[in-house]
C-alpha positions as CSV (number, residue, x, y, z in Angstrom):
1,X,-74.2,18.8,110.3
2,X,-76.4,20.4,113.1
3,X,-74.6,19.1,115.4
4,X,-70.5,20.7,115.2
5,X,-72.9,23.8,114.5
6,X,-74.7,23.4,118.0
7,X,-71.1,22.1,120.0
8,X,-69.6,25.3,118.5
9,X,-72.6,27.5,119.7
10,X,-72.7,26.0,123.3
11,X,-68.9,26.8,123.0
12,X,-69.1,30.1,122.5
13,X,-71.6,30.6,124.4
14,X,-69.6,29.5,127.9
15,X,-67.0,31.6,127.8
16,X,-66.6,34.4,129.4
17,X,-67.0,37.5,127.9
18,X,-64.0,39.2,129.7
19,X,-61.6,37.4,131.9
20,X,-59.3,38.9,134.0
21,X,-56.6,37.6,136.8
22,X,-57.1,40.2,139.0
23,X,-59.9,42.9,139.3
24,X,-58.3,46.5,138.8
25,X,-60.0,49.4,140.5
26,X,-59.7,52.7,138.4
27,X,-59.7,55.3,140.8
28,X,-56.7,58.8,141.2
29,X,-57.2,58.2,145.5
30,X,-58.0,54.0,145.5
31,X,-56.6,52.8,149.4
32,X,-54.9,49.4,149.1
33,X,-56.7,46.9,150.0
34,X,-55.5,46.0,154.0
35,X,-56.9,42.4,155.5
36,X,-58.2,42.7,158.5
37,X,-56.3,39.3,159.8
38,X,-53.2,37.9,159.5
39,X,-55.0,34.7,158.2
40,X,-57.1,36.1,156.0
41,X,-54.1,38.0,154.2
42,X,-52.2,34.5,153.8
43,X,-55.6,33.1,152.0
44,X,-55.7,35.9,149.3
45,X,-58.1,37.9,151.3
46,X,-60.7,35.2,151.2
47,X,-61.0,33.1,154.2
48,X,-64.7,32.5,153.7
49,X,-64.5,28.8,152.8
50,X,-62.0,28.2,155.7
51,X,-63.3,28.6,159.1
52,X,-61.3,28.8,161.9
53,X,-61.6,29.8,165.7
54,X,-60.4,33.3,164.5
55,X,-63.0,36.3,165.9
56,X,-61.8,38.7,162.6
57,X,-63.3,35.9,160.0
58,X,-67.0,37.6,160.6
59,X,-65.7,40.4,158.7
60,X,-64.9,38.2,155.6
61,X,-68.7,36.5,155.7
62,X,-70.7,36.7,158.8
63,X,-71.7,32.8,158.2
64,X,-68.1,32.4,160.0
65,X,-69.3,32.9,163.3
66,X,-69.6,29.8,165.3
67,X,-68.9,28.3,168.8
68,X,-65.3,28.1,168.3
69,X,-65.2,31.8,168.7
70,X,-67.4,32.4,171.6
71,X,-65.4,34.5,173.9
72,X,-62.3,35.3,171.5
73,X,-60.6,38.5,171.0
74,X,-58.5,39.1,168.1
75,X,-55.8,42.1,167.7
76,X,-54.1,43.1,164.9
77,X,-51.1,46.0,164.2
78,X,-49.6,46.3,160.6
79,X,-47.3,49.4,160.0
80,X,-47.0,49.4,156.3
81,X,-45.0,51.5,153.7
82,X,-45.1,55.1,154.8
83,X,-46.1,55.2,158.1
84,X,-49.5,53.7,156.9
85,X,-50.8,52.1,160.3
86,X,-53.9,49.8,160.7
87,X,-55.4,48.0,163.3
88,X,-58.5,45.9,163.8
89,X,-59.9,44.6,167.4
90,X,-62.8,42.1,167.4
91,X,-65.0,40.3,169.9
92,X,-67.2,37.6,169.7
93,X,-69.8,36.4,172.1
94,X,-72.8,34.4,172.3
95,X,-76.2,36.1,173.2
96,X,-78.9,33.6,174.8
97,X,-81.6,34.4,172.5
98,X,-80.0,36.1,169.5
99,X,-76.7,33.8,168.9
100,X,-73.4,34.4,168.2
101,X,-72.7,38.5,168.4
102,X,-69.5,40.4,167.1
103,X,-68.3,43.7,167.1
104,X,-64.7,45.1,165.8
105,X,-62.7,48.3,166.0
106,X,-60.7,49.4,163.5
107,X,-58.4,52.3,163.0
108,X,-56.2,53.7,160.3
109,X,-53.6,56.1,160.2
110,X,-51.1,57.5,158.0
111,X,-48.8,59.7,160.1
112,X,-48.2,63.9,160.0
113,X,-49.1,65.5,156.0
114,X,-46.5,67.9,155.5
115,X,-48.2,71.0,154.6
């Protein structure tokens, strides 16, 4: 008898207390959430198990950087829905006694506010 008593508390006791698909951001002004990449948006906005020789992974999880983006430059444009316009630059190059260094640029802009 102690144990269905001791299954059903170890049961219970592993499940979550709230479980939700997506997380949902209360906010009246919440931005959409823009990837920085191309791949990164095709991944669900988590490229972090996935490396590539893509310079923009580093600002997913810095862990990404590696040789196979020594000297790479990555651009990217998106124009979304109403003349929302982002774009991210990033370098990546390796430093003799630091490592692997990265730096990106990134710009938004939503057009002229009718006032």
């Amino acid at each position: 008898m102690f144990r269905p008593t001791l299954a059903a508390l170890c049961l219970v006791a592993l499940l979550p207390a709230r479980a939700r698909a997506q997380a949902v951001e209360a906010g009246a002004f919440s931005l959409p959430v823009l990837d920085p990449t191309a791949r990164g948006a095709a991944l669900g906005g988590s490229p972090v198990a996935a490396p590539g020789a893509d310079a923009g992974n580093f600002l997913y999880n810095p862990a990404l950087l590696s040789d196979a983006v020594a000297d790479h430059v990555t651009l990217g444009y998106l124009n979304h829905l109403s003349s929302l316009r982002i774009g991210t630059l990033t370098y990546a190059r390796p430093v003799a006694p630091i490592g692997m260094v990265a730096g990106a640029i990134r710009f938004l802009g939503w057009g002229a506010v009718p006032r």
